[in-house]
N, C-alpha and C positions, 0 to 999 in steps of 0.2 A: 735370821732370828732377831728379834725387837729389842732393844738398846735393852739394855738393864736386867734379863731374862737368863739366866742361865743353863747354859745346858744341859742336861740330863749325863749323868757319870755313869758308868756301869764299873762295879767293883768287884776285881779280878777274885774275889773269893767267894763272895755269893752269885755274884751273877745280876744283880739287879742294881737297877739305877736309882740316884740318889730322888728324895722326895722334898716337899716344900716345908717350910717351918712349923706350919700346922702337920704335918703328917699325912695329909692331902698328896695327892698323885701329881698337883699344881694345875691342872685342866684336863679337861672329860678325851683329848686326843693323844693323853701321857703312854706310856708304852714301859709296862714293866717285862724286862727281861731277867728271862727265868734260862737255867741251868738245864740242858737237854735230861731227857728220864733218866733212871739211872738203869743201866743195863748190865751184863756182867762183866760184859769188856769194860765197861766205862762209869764205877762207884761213885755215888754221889760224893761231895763234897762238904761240909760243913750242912749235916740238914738240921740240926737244933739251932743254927744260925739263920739260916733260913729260914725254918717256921717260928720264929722269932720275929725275926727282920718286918716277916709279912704284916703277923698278928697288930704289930705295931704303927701299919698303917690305917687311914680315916677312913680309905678308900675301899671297897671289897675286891679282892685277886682271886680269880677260878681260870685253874691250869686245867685243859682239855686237850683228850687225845682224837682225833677224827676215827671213829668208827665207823660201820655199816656193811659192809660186804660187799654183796649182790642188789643188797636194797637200795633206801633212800641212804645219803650221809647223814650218822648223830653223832654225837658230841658226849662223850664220858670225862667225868670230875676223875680225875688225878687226883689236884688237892683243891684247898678251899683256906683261904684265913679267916680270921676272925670275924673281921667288919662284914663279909660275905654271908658267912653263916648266919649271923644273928640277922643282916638286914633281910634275908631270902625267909631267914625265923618269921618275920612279921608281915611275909607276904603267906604268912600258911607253907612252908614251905623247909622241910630240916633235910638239908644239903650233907651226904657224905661220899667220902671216894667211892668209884666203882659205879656210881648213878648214870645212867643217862638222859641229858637234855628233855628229850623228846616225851619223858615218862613225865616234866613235870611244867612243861608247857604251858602256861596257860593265858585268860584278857586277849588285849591286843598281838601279843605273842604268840600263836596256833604254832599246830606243827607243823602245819602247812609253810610259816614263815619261818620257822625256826630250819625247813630246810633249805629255805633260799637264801637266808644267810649263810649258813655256813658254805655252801655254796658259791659266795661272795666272795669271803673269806679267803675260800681256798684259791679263788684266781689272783689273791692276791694284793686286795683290795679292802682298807680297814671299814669294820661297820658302827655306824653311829644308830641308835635307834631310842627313844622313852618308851618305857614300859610304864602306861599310866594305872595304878593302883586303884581299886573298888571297895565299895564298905568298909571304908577307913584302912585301906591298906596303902601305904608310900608307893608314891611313882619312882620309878627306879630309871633311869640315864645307865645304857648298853654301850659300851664300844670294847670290841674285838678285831684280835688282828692275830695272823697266823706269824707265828714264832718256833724255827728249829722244827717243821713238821708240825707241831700241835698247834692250837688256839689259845691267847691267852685274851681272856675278858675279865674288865673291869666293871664296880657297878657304885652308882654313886647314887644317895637318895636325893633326891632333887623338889620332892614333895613342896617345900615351903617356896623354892624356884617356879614350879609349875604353876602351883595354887597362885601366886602372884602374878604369873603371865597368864592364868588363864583371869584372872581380876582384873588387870587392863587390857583384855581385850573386849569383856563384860562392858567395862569402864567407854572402851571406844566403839563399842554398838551403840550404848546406851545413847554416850553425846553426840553421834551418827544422827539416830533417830531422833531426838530429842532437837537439835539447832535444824536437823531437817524435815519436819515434820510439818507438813501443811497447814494442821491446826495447832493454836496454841498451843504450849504445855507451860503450866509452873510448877516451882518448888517452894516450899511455904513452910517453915520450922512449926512448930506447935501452936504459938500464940497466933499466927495467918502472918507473922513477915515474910517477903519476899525475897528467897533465897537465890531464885536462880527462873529466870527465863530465856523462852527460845525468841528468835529474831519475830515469826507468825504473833504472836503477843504485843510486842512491842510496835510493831508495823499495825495491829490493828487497831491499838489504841493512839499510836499516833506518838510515841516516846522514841527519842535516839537511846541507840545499844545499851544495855546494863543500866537505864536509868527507873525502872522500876526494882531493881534491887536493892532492898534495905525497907519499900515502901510497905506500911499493913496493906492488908487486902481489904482492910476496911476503907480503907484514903480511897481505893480506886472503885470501892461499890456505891451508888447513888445513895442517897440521904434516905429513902424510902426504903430502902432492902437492907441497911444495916443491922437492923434487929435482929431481921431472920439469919444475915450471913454470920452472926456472932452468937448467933443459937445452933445453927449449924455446927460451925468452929468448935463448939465448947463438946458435942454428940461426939465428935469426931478425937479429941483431945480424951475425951471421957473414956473411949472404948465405946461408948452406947453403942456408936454405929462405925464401921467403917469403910461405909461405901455410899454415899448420896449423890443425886443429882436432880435438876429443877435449871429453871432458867430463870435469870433477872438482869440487873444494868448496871455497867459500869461504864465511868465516866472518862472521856479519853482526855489528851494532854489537853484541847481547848474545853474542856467543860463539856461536852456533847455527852447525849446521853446513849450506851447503844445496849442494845440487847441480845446477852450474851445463852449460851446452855454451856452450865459445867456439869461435870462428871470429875468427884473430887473420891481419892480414896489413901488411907492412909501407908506410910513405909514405916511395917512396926521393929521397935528396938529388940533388942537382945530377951528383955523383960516380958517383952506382948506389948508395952504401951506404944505410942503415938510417938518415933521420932521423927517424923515429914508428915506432909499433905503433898501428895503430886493432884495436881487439877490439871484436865483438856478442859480448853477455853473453845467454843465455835461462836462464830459471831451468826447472830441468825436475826439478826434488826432486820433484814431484808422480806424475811421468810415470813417474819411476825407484821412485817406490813403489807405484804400481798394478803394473808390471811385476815388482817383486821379489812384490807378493801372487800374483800370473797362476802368479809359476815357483811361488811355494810352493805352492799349490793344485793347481797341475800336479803335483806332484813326492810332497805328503802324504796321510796318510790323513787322511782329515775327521776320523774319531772321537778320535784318540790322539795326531794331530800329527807321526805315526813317517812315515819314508820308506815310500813306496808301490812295489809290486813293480819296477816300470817303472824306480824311480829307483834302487833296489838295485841292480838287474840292473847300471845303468850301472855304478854304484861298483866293481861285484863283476869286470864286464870292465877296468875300469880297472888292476885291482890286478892281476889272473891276464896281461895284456897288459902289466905291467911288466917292464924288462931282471930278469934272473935272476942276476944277479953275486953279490944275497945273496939267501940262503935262511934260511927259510921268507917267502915273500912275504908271508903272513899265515894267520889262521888264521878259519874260517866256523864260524858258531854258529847250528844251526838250534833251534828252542823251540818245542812245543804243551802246552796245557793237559792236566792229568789231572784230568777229572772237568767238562769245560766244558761238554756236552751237556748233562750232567744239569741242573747249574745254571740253565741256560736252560730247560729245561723245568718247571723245578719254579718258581724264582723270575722268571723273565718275560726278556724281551731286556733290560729294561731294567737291571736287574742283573747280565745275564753284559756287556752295555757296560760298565759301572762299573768290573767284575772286568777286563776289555781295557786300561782307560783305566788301572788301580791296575798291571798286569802295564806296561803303557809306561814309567809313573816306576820301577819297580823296574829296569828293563831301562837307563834313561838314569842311573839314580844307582851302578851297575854299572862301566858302561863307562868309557873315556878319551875326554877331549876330543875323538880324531880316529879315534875309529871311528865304525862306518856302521850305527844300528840302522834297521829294519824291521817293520813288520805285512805278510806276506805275502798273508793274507784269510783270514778267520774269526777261530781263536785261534792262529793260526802265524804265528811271529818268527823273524829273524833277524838275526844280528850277524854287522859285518865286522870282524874286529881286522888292522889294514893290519901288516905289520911285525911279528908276536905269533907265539912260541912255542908249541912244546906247553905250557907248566909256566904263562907268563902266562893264556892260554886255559881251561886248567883252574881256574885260581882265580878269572877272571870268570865260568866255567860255576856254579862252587860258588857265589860272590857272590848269582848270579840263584835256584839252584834254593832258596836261602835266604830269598832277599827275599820270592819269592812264597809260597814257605810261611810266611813271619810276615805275610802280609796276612790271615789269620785269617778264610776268604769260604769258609763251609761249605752244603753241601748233606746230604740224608741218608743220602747214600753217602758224607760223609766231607770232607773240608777239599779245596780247591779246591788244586795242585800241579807243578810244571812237572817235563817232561822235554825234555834239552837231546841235541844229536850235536854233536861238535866234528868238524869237516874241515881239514885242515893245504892251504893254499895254496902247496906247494913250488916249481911250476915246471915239474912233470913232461909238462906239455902237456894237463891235466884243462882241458874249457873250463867254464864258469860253470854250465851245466846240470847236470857230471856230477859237480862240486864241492858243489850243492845236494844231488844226489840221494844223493850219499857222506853228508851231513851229517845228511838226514833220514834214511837206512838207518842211522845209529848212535843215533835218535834215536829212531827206533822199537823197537832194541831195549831202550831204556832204559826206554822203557814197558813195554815188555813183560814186562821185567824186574820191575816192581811199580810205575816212575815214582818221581817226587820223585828225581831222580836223573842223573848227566851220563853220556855216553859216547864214547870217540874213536875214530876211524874214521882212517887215515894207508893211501895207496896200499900196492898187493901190492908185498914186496920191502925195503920199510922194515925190516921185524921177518919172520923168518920162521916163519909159524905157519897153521896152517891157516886156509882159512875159514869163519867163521861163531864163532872162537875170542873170548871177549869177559872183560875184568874190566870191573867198574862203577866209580864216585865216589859216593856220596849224600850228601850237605848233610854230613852230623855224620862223615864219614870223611875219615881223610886220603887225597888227591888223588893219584891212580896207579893203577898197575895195569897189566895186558896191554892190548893193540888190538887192534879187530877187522879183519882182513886184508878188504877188497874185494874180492870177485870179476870177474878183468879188470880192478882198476884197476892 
């Protein structure tokens, strides 16, 4: 027995052994010994001491005699004290002499097991068992052991014991999962500090252990997504919402930016409010850059990097499908080579590419940051200028027919040369096909005209003059002129 423990007394009058200060049995293996039944040969002794002695313990005492016969073994209440009765009271359950076991069986406990216990019992062998309690009923801790023929079982409520042991072991899934878990997870109090993250977190922002704790989640969101991550924060704190997800960027220990997808939902208090944020963090920078090469590849020409027809077309409905409150929506720059055939035939494909790729940067060093240039297929370009003028569109028409004539890429018919058609995007209800076709009919006649050379093409009505009436622009002239009237536009 363990230093300081004293041993259980059995008292020559009652028959039962001494208990702990509390009134407690002093542990769930204690062993109250009880006074054989009382039979006629053999009167009880002292039983108002006894059911005395018992009542007065913490612990609940049911003396049982083994029944059954021919059947299965059950278990009849002799007696019962106090703490028994009432604790059995609040499992639904009013214990008197004369009951049997088996009639009030119930939970984890069947009668299926209630005969292999006793069972147990009877070879000799003490039983330890928790009887876990449902709809608010106490878990109750079983041990019996056979005494003088009968059973004596004790029952102690352990309810606050269990509740607790079942709390950490909650507790040690949770940080199971949580420090093992492939994707990030954090913990975030109300205002977005960092309470608590997993190793995945920290490893993919590039931080040693526990050193994002204490930080907001605002320090680790880019400059750009702050707004929204403390609009979010606040839906989340508010009750509005408690469950979001979207994806945006946060910044690792060197400054990098990467892009993340959360999935944030809140752990509500006692109240309903907001007392955590748990976020999954996945790092998807990777996903979101294969995706953005998929759209560019989709969208450019391999050779020159320019928008491809398909992705033009979009821009170009985009702009002609805008409200019309201001005019000119924009203006469309359609461009072919003079002299590109030949050069291909004389110096190889692989030179009228070159002379393509050389006509792209002249074309991109040209324009404004927010227009829309294009390789249509072959040596045919075209430019959207969103919001542009006649007068702005003539001086990037001049810009281009300039540029490519200083790229200096001759054949023996002569320097390699653009000729441009400008088309005014007014409003007028021209859809995107008849707005190209207006661009390239003024664009053809600029060649026709001798090339190296711009010309603007504006719906019938604009100017009244006949059609087919045309002035030019050439590189070394100043920009004006008449327009050539559309037929039916």
């Amino acid at each position: 027995m363990a230093q300081g423990t004293a041993a259980p007394r059995a008292d020559r009058n009652t028959g039962m052994t001494s208990c702990a200060g509390d009134g407690s049995l002093g542990g769930r293996a204690a062993v109250v010994v009880l006074p054989p039944l009382a039979t006629a040969s053999a009167p009880a002794t002292g039983p108002e001491l006894l059911s005395s002695s018992l009542d007065a313990l913490a612990d609940g005492v049911v003396r049982c005699r083994i029944v059954g016969g021919d059947g299965p073994a059950d278990l009849e209440v002799v007696l019962a004290n106090r703490a028994a009765r009432d604790l059995l009271n609040r499992r639904g359950v009013t214990l008197e002499p004369g009951m049997r076991l088996a009639s009030i069986a119930s939970g984890p406990v069947s009668r299926r097991d209630l005969h292999r216990y006793v069972r147990v019992v009877l070879s000799g062998r003490p039983l330890d068992v928790v009887d876990h309690g449902d709809d608010g009923h106490p878990d109750v801790e079983v041990h019996a052991v056979p005494v003088d023929g009968d059973v004596v079982i004790t029952l102690r409520d352990v309810t606050l014991r269990a509740s607790e042991q079942r709390r950490r072991e909650a507790d040690a899934r949770f940080r199971t999962a949580f420090d093992r878990a492939p994707i990030g997870i954090m913990l975030l109090d109300p205002a977005g500090a960092v309470l608590q993250a997993n190793g995945a977190v920290h490893a993919m922002l590039g931080y040693e252990a526990d050193a994002l704790v204490g930080m907001s989640a605002l320090e680790l969101t880019h400059p750009d997504d702050r707004s929204r991550t403390t609009a979010q924060l606040e839906a989340l704190r508010s009750g509005t919402s408690d469950h979001l997800r979207g994806e945006k960027r946060y910044l690792t220990a060197d400054g990098e930016a990467r892009w993340v997808a959360l999935s944030s939902s809140t752990v509500p208090d006692d109240h309903g409010g907001c007392r955590q944020v748990i976020v999954h963090v996945q790092d998807v920078t990777e996903r979101r850059r294969i995706e953005a090469q998929l759209r560019f590849e989709a969208e450019r020409d391999p050779l020159t990097g320019l928008l491809n027809r398909r992705a033009f077309d979009d821009c170009l409905s985009a702009v002609v499908g805008a409200p019309t409150l201001r005019r000119p929506l924009g203006a469309l720059l359609a461009l072919d080579l003079d002299g590109f055939k030949s050069l291909n035939d004389e110096l190889g494909h692989g030179a009228g590419d070159q002379a393509l790729a050389a006509t792209a940067e002249v074309l991109l060093h040209a324009v404004r940051t927010t227009d829309a240039v294009a390789r249509l297929g072959g040596d045919e370009f075209a430019v959207l200028l969103p919001g542009a003028r006649c007068e702005p569109a003539r001086r990037i028409a001049t810009a281009i027919v300039a540029g490519v004539a200083a790229l200096d890429i001759r054949n023996s018919r002569g320097p390699l040369t653009a000729s441009v058609g400008i088309a005014l995007v007014d409003g007028t209800g021209a859809d995107p096909d008849a707005l190209l076709d207006a661009a390239d009919l003024a664009m053809y006649e600029a060649k026709r005209a001798g090339g190296n050379q711009w010309s603007v093409a504006e719906p019938a009505g604009a100017h009244p003059r006949l059609p087919g009436t045309a002035a030019w622009g050439r590189a070394a002239d100043r920009p004006g002129g008449d327009v050539i009237t559309l037929p039916g536009g």
